[in-house]
VEXMIVEX-942557 format. One record per residue (C-alpha): residue number from 1; residue in three letters; x, y, z. Coordinates in nm, 2 decimals, padded with zeros to 4 digits. Layout:
BEGIN
     i    aa        X        Y        Z
   NUM   ALA        X        Y        Z
...
***
This chain:
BEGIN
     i    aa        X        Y        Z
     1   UNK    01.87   -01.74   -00.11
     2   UNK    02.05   -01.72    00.24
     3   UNK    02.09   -01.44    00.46
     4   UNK    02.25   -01.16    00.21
     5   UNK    02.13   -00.79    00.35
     6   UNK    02.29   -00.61    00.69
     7   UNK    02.31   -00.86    00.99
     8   UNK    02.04   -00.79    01.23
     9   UNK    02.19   -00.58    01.48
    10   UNK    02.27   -00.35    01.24
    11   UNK    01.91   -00.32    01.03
    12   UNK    01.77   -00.22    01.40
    13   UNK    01.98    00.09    01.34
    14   UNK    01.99    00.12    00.94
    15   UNK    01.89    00.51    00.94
    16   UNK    02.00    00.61    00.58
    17   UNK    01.97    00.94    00.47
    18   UNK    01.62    01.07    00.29
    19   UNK    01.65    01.24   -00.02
    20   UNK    01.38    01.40    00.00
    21   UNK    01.22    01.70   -00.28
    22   UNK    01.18    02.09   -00.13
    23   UNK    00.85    02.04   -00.24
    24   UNK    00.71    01.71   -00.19
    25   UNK    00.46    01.80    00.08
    26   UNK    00.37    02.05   -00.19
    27   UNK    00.35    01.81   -00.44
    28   UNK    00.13    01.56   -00.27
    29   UNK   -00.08    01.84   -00.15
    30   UNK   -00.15    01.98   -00.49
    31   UNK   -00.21    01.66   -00.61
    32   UNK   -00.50    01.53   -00.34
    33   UNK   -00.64    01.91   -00.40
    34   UNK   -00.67    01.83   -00.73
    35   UNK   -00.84    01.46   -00.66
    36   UNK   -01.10    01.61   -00.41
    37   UNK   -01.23    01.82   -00.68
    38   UNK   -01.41    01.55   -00.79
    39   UNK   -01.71    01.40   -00.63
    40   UNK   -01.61    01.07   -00.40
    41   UNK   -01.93    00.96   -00.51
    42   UNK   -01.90    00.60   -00.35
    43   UNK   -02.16    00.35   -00.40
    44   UNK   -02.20    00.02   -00.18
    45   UNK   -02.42   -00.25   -00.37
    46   UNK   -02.49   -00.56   -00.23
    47   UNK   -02.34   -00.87   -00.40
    48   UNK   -02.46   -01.19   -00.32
    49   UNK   -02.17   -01.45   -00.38
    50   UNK   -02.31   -01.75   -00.10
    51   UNK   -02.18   -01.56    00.20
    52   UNK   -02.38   -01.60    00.50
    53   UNK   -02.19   -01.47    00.78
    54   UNK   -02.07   -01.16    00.60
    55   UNK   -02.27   -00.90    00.43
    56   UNK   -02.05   -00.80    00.07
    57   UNK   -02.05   -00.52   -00.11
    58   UNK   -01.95   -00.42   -00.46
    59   UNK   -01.76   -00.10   -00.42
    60   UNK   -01.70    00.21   -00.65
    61   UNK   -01.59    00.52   -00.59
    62   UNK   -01.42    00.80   -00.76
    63   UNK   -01.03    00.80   -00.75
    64   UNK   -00.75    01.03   -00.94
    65   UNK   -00.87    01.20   -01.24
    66   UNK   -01.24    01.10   -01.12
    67   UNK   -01.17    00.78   -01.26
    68   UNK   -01.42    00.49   -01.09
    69   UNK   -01.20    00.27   -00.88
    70   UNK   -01.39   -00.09   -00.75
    71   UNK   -01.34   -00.27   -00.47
    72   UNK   -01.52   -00.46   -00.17
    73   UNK   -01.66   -00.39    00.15
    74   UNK   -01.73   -00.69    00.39
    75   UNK   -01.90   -00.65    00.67
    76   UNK   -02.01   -00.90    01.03
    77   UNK   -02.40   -00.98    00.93
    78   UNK   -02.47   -00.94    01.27
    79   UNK   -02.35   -00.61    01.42
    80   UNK   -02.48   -00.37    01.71
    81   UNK   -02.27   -00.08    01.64
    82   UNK   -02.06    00.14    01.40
    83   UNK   -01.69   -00.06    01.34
    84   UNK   -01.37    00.00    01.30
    85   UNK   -01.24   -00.07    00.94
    86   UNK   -00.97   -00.22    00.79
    87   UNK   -00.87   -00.06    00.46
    88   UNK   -00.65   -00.29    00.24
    89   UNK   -00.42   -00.24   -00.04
    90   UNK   -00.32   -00.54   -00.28
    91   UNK   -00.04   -00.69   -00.36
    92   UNK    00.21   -00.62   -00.71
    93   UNK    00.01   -00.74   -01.00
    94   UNK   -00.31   -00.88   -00.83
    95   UNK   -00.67   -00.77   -00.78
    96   UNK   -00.96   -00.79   -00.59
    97   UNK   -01.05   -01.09   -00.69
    98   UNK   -01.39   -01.20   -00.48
    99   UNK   -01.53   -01.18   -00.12
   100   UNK   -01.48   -01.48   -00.01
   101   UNK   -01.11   -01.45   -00.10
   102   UNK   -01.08   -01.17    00.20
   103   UNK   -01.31   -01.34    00.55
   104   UNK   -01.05   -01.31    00.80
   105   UNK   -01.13   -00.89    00.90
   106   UNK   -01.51   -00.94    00.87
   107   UNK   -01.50   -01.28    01.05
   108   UNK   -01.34   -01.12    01.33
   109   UNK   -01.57   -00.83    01.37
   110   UNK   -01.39   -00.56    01.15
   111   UNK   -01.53   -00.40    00.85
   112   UNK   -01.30   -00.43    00.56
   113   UNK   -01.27   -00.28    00.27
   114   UNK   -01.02   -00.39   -00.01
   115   UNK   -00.95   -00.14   -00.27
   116   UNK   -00.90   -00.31   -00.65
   117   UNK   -00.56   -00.15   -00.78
   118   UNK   -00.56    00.03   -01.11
   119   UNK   -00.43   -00.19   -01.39
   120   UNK   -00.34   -00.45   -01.21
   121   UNK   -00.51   -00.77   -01.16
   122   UNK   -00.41   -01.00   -01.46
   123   UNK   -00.08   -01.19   -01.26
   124   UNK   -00.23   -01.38   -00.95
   125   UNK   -00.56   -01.27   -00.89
   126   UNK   -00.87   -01.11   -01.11
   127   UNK   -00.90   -00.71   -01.10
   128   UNK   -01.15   -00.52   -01.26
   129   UNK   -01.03   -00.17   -01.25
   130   UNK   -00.84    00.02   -01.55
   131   UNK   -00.55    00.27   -01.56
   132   UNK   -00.63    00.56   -01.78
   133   UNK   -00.34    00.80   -01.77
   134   UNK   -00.49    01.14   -01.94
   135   UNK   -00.12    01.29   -01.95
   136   UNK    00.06    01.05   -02.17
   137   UNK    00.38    00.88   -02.05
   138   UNK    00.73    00.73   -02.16
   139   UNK    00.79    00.42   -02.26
   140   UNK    00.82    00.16   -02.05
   141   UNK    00.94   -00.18   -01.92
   142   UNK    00.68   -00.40   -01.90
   143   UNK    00.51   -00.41   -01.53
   144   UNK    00.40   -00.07   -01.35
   145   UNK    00.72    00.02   -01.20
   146   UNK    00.86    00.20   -01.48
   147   UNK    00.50    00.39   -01.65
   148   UNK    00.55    00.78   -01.61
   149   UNK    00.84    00.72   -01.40
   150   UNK    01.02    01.07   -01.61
   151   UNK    00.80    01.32   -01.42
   152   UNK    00.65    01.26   -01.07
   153   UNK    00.30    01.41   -01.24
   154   UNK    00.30    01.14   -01.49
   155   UNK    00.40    00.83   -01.22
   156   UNK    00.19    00.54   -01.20
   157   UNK    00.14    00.54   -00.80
   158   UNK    00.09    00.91   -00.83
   159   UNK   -00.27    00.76   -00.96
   160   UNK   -00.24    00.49   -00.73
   161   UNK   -00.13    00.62   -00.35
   162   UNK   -00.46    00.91   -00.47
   163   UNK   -00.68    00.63   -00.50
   164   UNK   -00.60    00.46   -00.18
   165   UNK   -00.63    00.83    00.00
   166   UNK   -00.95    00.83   -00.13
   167   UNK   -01.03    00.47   -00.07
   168   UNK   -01.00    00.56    00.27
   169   UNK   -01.26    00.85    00.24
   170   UNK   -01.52    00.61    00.11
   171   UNK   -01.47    00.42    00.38
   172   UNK   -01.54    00.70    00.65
   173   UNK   -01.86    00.78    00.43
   174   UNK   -02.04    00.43    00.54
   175   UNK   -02.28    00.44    00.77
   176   UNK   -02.20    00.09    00.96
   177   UNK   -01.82    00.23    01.02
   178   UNK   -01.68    00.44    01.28
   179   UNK   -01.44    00.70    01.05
   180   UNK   -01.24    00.74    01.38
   181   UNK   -01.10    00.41    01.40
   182   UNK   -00.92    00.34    01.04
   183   UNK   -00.65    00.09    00.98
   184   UNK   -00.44    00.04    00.66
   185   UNK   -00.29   -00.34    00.58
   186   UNK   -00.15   -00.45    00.30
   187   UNK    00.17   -00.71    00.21
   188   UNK    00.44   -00.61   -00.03
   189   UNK    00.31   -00.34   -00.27
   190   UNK    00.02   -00.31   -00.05
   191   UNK    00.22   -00.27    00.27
   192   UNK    00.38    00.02    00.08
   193   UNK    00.07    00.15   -00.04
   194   UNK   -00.04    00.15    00.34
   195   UNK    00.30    00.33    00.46
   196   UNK    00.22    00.58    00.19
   197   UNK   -00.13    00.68    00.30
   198   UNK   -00.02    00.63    00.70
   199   UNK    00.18    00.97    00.58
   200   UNK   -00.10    01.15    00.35
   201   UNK   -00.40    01.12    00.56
   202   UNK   -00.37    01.18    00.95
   203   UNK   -00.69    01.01    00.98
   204   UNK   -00.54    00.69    00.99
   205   UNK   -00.51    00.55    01.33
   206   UNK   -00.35    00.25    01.29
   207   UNK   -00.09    00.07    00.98
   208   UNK    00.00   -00.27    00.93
   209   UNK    00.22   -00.28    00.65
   210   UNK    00.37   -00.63    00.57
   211   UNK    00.71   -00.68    00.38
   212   UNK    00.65   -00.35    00.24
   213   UNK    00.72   -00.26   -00.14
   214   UNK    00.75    00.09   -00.28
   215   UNK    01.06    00.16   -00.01
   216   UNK    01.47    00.31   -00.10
   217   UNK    01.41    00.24   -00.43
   218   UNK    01.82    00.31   -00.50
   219   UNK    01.90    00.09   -00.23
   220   UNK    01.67   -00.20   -00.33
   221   UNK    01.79   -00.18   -00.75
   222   UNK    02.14   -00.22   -00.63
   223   UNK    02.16   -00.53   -00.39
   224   UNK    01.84   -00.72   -00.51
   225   UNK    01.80   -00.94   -00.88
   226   UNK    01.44   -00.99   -00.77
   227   UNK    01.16   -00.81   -00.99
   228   UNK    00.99   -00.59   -00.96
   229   UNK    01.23   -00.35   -00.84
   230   UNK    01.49   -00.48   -01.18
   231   UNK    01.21   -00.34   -01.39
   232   UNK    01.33    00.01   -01.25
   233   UNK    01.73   -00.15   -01.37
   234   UNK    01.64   -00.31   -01.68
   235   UNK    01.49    00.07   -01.76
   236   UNK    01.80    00.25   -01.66
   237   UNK    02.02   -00.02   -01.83
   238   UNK    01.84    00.14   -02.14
   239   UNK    01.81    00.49   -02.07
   240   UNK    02.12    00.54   -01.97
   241   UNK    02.07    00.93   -01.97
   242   UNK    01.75    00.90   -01.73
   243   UNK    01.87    00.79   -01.43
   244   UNK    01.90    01.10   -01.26
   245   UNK    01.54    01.17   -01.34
   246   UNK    01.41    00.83   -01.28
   247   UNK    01.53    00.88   -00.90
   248   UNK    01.43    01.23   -00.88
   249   UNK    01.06    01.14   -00.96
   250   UNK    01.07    00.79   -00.71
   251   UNK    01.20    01.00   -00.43
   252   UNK    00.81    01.18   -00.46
   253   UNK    00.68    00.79   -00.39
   254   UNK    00.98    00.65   -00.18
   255   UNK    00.78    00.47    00.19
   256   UNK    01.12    00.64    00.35
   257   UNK    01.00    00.96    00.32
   258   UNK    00.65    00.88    00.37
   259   UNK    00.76    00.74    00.70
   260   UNK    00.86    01.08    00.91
   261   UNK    00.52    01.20    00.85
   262   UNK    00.33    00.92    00.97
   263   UNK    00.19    00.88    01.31
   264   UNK   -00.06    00.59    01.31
   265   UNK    00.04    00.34    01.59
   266   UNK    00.21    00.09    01.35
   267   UNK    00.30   -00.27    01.33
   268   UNK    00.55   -00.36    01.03
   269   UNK    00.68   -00.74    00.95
   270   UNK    01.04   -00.79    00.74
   271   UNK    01.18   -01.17    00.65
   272   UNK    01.53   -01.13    00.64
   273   UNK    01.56   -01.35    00.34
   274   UNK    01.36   -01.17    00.10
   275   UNK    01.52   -01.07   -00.23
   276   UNK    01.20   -00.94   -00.35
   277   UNK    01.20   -00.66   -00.07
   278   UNK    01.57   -00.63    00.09
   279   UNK    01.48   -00.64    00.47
   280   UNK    01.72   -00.31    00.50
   281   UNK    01.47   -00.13    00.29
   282   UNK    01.23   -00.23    00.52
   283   UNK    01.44   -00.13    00.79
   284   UNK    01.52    00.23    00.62
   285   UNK    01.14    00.31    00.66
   286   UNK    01.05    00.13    00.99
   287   UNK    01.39    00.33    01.10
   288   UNK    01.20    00.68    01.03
   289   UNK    00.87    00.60    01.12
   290   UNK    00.71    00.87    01.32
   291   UNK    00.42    00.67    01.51
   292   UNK    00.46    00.42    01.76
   293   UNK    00.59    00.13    01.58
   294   UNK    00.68   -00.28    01.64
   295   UNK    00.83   -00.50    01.38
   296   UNK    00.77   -00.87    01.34
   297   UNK    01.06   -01.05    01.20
   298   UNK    01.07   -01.36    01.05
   299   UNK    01.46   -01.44    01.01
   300   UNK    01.42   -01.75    00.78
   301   UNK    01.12   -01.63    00.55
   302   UNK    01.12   -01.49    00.21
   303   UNK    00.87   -01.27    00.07
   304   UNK    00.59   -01.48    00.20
   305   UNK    00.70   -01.29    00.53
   306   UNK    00.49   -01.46    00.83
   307   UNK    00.15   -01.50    00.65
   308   UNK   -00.08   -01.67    00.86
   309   UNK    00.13   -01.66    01.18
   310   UNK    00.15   -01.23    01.05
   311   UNK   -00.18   -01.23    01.02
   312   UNK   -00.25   -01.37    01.39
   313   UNK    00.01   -01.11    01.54
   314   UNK   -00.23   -00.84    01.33
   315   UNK   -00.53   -00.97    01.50
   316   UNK   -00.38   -00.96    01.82
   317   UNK   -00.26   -00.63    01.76
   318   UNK   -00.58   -00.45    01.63
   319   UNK   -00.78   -00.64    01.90
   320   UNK   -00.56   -00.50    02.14
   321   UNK   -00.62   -00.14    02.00
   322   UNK   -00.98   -00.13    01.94
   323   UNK   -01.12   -00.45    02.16
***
């Protein structure tokens, strides 16, 4: 695919209008009310998987519902003082997967912790955690884009952006990490996932969301083929009678208005060829972002963004930040 969103000039100034709920900051606050009722109870258990370099850690903690969420924490086997942690959401349809899959924050010095996402982890790499959905739900096209997506209580990353809030939490409860200097990361779904929680918990200090997912949702479904935002088409091309609900409940979850209520100092990345996540989406949230902010754009990527040359600019960045 060649160039086929807004030419450049014009995605520096895309600022579409938010629709926005009367009562999303309601909403959200109700809902982490409701989470924190139940115990974080993390637990950190050594797992020995050959590393030498890197201490790992088998995490679990308690996420929406109470349900046990897993996930890793990696930390520098030699250390002299509490560290600042890098909290990292996954990617659409992958998992945790195993620690030596994720050296590049603890080889650097950074504690990292990668949360597993709820009933994912069966596409590209190994997950472990479930997604039990007490409420009940419509049906749905296969994927996660479209499970609850009726009622904003039901919604699948109602679940999900409660679990990263409190992924964040069990974090801040190690002893070897300084709770005052969080990051969130994450490409794609996890890049939205990190935008989300940048705006729910202002204990985040800094967010590097990559190619983010999860962002103008209407947008996206009308100038992109690419799944997974078709899975949000293919279910309106069904229920024709829902689409007025299905938008009413994504505008609870949409990165764009996550964005005004962010103010972590921020470093996004967009490929202006990516079908998967239309760089004006990007733009529409990077647009509204609160925080400081800096995007990295990659003009003849697709939604592999800048990877390793992304990752170096993240390094650079958090180094710059925290030393």
């Amino acid at each position: 695919m060649a160039f086929f969103d807004l030419p450049v000039d014009e995605l520096r100034t895309y600022l579409p209008s938010r629709h926005e709920p009367e009562d999303f900051d309601a909403f959200w606050q109700e809902t982490l009310h409701t989470v924190r009722q139940y115990p974080l109870d993390a637990r950190f258990v050594p797992a020995d998987y050959g590393l030498r370099t890197v201490e790992s850690f088998d995490v679990t903690f308690n996420g929406y519902a109470g349900q046990p969420i897993k996930g890793w924490l990696l930390l520098p086997a030699q250390r002299n003082a509490s560290l600042p942690c890098v909290v990292e959401y996954i990617g659409y349809g992958g998992g945790r997967g195993f620690p030596f899959e994720w050296l590049t924050w603890s080889s650097a010095g950074f504690a990292h912790l990668i949360m597993d996402t709820r009933g994912q982890g069966s596409s590209w790499r190994r997950g472990d955690t479930p997604d039990s959905e007490p409420d009940g739900a419509n049906p749905q096209v296969p994927g996660f884009m479209t499970r609850g997506i009726l009622n904003p209580h039901t919604y699948y990353y109602r679940r999900v952006f409660s679990d990263a809030v409190r992924a964040i939490e069990a974090a801040r409860a190690h002893s070897a990490i300084d709770p005052e200097r969080i990051a969130v990361s994450g490409g794609s779904q996890g890049g939205g996932i990190a935008l989300a929680v940048s705006g729910l918990d202002s204990s985040v200090k800094a967010a590097l969301p990559d190619v983010p997912f999860l962002c103008h949702y209407q947008r996206a479904t009308q100038i992109t083929d690419g799944f997974p935002y078709q899975e949000i088409v293919k279910f309106c091309q069904i229920h024709r009678d829902k689409i007025e609900a299905v938008f009413a409940t994504l505008a609870y979850f949409d990165g764009v208005n996550f964005a005004p209520r962010a103010h972590a100092r921020a470093l996004f990345s967009v490929a202006l060829m990516d079908e998967i996540c239309p760089p004006s989406t990007v733009f529409a949230a990077y647009n509204h972002y609160a925080g400081p902010k800096e995007i990295k754009i990659w003009p003849y990527n697709h939604h592999e963004g800048g990877e390793s040359y992304q990752t170096l600019e993240k390094l650079k960045f958090l180094t710059s930040l925290w030393g």
